[in-house]
Jmol script that loads the backbone (N, CA, C; Angstrom):
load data "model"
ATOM      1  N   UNK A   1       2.956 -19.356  -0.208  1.00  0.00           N
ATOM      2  CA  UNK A   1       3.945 -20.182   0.427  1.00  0.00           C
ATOM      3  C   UNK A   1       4.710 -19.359   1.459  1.00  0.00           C
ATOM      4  N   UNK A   2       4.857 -19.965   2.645  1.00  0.00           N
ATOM      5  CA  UNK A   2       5.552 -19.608   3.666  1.00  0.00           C
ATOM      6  C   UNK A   2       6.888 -20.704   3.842  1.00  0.00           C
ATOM      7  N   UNK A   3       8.402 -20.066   3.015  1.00  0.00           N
ATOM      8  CA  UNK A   3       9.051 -20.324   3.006  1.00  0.00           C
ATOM      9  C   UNK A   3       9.055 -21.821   2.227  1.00  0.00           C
ATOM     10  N   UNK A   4       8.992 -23.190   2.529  1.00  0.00           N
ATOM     11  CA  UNK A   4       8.987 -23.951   1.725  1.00  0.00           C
ATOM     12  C   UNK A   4       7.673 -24.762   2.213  1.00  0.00           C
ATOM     13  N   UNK A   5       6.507 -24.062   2.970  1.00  0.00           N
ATOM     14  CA  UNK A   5       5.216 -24.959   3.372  1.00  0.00           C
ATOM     15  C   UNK A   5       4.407 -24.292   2.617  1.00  0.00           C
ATOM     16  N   UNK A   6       3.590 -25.243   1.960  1.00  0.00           N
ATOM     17  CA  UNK A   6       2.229 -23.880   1.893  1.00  0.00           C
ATOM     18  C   UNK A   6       1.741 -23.423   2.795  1.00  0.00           C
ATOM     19  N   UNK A   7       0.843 -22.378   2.887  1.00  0.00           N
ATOM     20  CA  UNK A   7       0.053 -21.299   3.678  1.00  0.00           C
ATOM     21  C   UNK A   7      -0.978 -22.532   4.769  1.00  0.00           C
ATOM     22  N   UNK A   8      -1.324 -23.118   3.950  1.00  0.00           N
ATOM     23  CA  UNK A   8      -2.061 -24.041   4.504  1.00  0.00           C
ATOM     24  C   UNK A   8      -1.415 -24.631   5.429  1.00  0.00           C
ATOM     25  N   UNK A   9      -0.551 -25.659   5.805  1.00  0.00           N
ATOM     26  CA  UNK A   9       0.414 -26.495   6.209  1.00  0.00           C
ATOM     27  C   UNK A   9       1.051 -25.313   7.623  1.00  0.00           C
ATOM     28  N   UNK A  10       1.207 -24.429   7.234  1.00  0.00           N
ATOM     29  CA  UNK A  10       1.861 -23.611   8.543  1.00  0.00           C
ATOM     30  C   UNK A  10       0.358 -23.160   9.649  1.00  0.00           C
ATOM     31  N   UNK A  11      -0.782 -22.741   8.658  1.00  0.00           N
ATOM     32  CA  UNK A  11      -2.241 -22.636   9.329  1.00  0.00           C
ATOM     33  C   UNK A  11      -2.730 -23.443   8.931  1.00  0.00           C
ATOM     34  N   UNK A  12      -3.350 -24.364   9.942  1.00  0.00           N
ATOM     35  CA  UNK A  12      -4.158 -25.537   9.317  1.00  0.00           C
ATOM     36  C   UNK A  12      -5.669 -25.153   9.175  1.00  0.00           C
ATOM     37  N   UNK A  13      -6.045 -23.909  10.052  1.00  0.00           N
ATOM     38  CA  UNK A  13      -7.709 -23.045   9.772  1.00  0.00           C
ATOM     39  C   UNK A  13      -7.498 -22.599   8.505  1.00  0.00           C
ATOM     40  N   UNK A  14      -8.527 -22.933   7.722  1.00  0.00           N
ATOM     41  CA  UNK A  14      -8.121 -22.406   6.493  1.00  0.00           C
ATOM     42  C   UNK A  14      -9.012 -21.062   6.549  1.00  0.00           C
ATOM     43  N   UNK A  15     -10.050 -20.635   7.373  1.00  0.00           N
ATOM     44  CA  UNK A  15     -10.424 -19.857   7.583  1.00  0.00           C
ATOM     45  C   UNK A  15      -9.965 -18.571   8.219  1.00  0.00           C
ATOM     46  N   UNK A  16      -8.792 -18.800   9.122  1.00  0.00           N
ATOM     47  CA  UNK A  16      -7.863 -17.839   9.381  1.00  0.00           C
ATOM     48  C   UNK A  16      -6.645 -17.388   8.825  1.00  0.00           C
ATOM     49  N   UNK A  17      -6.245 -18.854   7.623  1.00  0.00           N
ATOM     50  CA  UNK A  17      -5.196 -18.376   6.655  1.00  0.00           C
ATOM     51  C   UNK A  17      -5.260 -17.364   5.768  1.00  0.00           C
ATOM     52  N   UNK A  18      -6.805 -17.723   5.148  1.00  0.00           N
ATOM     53  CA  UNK A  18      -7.282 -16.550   3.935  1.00  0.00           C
ATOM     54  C   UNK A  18      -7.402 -15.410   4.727  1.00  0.00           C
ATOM     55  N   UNK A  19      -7.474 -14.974   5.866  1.00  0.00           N
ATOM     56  CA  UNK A  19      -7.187 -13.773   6.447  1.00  0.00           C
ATOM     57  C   UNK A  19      -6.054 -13.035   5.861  1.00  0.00           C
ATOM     58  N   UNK A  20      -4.974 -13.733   6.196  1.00  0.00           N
ATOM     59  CA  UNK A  20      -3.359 -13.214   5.989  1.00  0.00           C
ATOM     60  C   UNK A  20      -3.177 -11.753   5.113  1.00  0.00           C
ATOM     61  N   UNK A  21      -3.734 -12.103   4.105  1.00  0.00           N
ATOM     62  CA  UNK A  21      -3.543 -11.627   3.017  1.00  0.00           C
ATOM     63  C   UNK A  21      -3.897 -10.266   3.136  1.00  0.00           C
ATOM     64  N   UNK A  22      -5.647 -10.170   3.642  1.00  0.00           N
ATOM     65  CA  UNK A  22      -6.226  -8.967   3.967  1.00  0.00           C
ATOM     66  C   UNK A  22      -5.494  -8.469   4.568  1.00  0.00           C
ATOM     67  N   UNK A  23      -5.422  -8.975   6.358  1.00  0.00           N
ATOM     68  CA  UNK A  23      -4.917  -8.047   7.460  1.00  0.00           C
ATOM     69  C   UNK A  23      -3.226  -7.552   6.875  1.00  0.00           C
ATOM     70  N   UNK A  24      -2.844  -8.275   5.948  1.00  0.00           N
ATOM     71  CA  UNK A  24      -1.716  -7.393   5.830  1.00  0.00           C
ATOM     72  C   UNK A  24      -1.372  -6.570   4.754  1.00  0.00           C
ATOM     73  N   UNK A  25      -2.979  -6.355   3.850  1.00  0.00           N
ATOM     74  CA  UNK A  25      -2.873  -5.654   2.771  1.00  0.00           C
ATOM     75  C   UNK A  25      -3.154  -4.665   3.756  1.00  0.00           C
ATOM     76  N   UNK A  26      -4.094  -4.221   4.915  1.00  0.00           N
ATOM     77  CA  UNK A  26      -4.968  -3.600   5.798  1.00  0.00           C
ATOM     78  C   UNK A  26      -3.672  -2.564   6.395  1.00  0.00           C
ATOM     79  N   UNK A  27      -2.524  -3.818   6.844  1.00  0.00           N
ATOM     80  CA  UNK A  27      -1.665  -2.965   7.848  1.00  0.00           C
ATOM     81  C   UNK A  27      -0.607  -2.168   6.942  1.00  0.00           C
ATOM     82  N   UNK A  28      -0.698  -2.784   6.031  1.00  0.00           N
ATOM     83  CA  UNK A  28       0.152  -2.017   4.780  1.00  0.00           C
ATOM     84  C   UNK A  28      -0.725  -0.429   4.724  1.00  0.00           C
ATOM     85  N   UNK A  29      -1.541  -0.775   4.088  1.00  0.00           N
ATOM     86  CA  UNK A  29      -2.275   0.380   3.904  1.00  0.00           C
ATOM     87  C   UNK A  29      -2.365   1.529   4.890  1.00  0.00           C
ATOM     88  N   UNK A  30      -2.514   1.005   6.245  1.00  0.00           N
ATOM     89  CA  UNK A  30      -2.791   2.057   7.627  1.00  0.00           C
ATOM     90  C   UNK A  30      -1.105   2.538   7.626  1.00  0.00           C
ATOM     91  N   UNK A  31       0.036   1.586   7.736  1.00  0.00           N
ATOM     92  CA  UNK A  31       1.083   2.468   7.811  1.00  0.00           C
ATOM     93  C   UNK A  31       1.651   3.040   7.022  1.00  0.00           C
ATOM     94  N   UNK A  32       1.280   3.069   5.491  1.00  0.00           N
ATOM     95  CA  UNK A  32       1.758   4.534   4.585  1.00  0.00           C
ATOM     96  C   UNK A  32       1.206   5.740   4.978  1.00  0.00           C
ATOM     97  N   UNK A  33      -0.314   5.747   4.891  1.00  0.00           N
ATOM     98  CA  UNK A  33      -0.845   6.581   4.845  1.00  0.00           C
ATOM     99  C   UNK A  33      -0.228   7.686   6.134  1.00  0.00           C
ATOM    100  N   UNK A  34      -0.476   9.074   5.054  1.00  0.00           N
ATOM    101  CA  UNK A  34       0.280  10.204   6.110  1.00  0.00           C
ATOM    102  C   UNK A  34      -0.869  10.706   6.652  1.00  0.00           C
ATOM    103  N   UNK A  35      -0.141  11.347   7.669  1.00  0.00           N
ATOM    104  CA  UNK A  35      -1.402  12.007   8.821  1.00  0.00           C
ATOM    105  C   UNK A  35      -2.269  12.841   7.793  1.00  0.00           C
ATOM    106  N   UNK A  36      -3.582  12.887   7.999  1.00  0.00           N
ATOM    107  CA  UNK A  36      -4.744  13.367   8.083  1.00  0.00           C
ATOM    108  C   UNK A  36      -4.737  13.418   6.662  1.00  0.00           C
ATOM    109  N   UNK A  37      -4.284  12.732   5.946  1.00  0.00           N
ATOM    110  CA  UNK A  37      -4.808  12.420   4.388  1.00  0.00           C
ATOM    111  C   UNK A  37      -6.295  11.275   4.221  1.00  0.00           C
ATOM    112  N   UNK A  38      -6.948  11.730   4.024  1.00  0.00           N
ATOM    113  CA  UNK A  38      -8.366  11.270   3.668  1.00  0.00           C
ATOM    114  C   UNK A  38      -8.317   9.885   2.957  1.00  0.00           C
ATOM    115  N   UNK A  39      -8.844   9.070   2.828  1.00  0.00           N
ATOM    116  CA  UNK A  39      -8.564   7.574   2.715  1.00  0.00           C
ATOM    117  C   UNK A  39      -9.013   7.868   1.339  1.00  0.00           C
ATOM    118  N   UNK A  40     -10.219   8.191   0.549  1.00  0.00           N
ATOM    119  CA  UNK A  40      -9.902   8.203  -0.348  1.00  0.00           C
ATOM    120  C   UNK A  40      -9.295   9.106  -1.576  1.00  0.00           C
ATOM    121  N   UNK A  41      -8.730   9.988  -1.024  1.00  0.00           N
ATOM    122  CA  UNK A  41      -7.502  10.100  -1.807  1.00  0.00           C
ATOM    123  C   UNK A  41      -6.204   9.556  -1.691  1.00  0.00           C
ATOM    124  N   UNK A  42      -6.179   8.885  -0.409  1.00  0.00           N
ATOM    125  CA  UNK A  42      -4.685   7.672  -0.822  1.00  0.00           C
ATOM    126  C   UNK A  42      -4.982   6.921  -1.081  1.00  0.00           C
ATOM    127  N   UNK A  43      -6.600   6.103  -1.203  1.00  0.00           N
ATOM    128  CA  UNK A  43      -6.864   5.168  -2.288  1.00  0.00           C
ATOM    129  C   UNK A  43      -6.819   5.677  -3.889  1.00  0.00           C
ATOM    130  N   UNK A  44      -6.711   6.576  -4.040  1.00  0.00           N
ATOM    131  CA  UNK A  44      -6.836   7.532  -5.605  1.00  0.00           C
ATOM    132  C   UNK A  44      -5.318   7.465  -5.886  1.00  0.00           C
ATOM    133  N   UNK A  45      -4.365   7.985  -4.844  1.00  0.00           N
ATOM    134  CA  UNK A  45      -2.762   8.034  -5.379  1.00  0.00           C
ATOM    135  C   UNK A  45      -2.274   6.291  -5.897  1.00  0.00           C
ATOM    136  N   UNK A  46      -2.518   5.620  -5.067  1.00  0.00           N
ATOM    137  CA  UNK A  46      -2.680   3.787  -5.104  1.00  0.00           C
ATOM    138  C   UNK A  46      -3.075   3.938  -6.233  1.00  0.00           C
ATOM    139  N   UNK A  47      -4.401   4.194  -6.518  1.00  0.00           N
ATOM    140  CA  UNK A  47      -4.670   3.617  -7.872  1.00  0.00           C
ATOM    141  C   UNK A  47      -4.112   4.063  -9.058  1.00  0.00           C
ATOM    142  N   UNK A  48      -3.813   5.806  -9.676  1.00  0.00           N
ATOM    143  CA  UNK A  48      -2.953   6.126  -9.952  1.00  0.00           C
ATOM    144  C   UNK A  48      -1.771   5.370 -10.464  1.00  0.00           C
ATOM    145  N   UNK A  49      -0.835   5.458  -9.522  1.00  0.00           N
ATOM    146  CA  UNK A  49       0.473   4.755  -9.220  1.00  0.00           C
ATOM    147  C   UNK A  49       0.431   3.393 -10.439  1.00  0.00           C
ATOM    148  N   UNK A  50      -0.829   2.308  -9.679  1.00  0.00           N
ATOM    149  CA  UNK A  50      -1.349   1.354 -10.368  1.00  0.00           C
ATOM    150  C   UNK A  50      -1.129   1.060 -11.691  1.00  0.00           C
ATOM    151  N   UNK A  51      -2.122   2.292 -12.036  1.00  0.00           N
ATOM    152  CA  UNK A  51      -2.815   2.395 -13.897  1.00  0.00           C
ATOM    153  C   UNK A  51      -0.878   2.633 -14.214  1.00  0.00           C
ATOM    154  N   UNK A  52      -0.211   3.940 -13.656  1.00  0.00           N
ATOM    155  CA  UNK A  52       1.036   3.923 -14.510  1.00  0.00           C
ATOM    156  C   UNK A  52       2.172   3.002 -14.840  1.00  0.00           C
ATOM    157  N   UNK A  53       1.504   1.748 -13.587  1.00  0.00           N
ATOM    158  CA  UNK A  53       2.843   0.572 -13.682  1.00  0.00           C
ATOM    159  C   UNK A  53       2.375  -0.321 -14.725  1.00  0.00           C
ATOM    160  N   UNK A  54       0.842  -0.374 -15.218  1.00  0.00           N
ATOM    161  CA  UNK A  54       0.351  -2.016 -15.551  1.00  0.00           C
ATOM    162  C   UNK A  54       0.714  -1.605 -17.134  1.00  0.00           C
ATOM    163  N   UNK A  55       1.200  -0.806 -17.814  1.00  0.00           N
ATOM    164  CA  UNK A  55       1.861  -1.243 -18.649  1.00  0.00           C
ATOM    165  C   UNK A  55       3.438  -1.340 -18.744  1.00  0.00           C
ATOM    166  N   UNK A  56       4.294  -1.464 -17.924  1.00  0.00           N
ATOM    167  CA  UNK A  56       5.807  -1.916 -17.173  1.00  0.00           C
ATOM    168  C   UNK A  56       5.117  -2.935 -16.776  1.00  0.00           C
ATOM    169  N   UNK A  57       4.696  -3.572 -16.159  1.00  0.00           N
ATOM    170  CA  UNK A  57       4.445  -4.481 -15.903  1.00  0.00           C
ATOM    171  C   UNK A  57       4.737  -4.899 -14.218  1.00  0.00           C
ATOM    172  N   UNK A  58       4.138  -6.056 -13.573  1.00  0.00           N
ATOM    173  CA  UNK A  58       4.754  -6.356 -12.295  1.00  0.00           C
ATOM    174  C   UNK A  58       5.955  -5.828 -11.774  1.00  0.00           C
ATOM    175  N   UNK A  59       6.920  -6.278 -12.584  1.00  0.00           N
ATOM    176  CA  UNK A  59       8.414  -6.480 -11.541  1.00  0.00           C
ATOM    177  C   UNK A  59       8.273  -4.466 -11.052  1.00  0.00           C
ATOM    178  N   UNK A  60       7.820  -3.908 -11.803  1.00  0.00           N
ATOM    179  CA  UNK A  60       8.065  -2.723 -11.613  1.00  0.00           C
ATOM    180  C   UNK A  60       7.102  -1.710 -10.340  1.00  0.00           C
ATOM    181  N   UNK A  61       5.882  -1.960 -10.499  1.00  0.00           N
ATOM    182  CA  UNK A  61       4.730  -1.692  -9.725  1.00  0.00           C
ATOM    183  C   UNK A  61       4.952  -1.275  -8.560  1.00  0.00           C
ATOM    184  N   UNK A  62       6.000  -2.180  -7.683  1.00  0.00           N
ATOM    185  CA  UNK A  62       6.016  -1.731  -6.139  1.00  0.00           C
ATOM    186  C   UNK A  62       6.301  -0.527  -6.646  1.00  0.00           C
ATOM    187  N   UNK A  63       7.758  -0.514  -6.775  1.00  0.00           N
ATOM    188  CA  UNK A  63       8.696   0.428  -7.316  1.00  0.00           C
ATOM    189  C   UNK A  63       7.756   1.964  -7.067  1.00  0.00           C
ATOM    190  N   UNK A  64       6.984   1.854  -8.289  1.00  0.00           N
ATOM    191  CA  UNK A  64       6.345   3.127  -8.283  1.00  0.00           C
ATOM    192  C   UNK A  64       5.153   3.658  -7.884  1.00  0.00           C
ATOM    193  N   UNK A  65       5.000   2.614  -6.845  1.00  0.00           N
ATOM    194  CA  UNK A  65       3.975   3.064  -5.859  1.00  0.00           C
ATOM    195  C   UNK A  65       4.302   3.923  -5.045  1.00  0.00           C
ATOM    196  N   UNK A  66       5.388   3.149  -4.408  1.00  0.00           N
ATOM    197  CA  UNK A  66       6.612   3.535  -3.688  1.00  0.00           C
ATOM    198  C   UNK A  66       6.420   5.025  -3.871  1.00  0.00           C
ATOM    199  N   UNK A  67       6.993   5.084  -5.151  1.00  0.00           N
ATOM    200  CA  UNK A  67       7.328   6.494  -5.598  1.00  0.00           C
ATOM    201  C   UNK A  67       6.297   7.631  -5.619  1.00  0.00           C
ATOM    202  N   UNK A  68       5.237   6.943  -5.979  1.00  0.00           N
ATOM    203  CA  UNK A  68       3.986   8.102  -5.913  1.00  0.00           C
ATOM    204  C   UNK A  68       3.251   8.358  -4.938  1.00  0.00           C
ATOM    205  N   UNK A  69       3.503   7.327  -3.522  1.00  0.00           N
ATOM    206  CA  UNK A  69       3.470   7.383  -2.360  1.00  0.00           C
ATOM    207  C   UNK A  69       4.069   8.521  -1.702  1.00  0.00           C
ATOM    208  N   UNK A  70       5.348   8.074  -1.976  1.00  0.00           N
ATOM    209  CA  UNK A  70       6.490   9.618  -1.519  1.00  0.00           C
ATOM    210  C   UNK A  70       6.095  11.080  -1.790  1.00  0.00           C
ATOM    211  N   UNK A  71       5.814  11.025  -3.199  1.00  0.00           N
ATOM    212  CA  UNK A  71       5.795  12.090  -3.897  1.00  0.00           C
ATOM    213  C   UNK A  71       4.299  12.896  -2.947  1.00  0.00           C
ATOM    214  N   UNK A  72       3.132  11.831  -2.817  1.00  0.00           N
ATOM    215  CA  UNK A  72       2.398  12.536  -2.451  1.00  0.00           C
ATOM    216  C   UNK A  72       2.365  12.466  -0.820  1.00  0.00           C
ATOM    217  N   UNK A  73       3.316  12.280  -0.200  1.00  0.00           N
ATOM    218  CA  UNK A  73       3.258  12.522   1.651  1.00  0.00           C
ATOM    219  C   UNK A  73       4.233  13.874   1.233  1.00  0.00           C
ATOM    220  N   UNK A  74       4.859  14.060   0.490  1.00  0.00           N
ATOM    221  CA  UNK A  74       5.550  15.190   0.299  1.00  0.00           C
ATOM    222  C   UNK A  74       5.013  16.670   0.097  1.00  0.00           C
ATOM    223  N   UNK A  75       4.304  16.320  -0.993  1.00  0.00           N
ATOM    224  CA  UNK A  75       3.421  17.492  -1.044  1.00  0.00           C
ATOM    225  C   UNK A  75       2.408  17.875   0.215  1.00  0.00           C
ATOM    226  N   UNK A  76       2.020  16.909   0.355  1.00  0.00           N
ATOM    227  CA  UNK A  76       1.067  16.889   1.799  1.00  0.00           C
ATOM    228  C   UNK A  76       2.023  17.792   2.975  1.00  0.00           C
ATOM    229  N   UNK A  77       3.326  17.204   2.807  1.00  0.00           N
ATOM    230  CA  UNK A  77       3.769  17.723   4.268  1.00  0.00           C
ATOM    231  C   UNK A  77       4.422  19.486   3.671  1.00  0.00           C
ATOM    232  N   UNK A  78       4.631  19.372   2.644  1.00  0.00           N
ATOM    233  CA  UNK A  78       4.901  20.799   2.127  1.00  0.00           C
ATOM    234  C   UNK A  78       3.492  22.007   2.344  1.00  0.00           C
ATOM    235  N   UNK A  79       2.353  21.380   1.881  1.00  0.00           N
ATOM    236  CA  UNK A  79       1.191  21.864   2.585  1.00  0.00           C
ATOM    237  C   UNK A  79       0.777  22.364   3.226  1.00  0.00           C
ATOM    238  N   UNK A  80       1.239  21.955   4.358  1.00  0.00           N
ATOM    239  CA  UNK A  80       0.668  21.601   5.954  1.00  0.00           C
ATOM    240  C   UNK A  80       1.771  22.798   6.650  1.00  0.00           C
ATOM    241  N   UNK A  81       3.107  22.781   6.103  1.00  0.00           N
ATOM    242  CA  UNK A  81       4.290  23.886   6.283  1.00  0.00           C
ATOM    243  C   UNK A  81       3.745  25.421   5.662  1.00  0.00           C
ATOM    244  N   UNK A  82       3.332  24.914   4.785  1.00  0.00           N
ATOM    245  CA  UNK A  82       2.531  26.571   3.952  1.00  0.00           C
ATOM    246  C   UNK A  82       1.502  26.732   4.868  1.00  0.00           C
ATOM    247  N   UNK A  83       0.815  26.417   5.077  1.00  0.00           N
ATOM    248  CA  UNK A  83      -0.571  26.875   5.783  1.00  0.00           C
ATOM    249  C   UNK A  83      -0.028  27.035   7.484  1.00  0.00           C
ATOM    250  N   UNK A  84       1.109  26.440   8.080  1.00  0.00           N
ATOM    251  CA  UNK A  84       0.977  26.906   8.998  1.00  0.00           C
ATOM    252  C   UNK A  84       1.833  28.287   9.456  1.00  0.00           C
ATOM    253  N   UNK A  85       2.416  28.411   7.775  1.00  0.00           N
ATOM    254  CA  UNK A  85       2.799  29.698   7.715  1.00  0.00           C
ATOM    255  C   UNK A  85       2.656  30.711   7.689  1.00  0.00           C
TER     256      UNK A  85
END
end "model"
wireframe off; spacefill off
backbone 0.3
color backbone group
């Protein structure tokens, strides 16, 4: 639902609605990710993150994606400071 229409009703292609979802799981994904971290290991921290929320349950999940997101652009950029040291 988009605000009080369904998804449908605001796109009437239903073929370009079911897009939505992807392209903005897609753009989500491209703008966490930190420079020159390898896709699948920020698909590995994601999943991670994942496994530790699904027993907290939903409400919590962003939360600590969030968090294990951080944690690992951090180390990354701590890294990247060592080595160019």
């Amino acid at each position: 639902m988009i605000g009080f229409e369904s998804i449908f009703d605001v796109f009437p292609d239903k073929g370009k609605a079911v897009m939505i979802p992807i392209r903005t799981t897609a753009a989500l994904l491209v703008s966490y990710r930190t420079d020159g971290a390898h896709w699948w290991e920020y698909l590995d921290v994601i999943e991670r993150a994942l496994e530790e929320a699904a027993p907290v349950g939903g409400s919590v999940s962003a939360a600590l994606l969030w968090s294990q997101l951080s944690r690992a652009a951090k180390a990354k950029a701590t890294e990247q400071t060592a080595a160019g040291s």
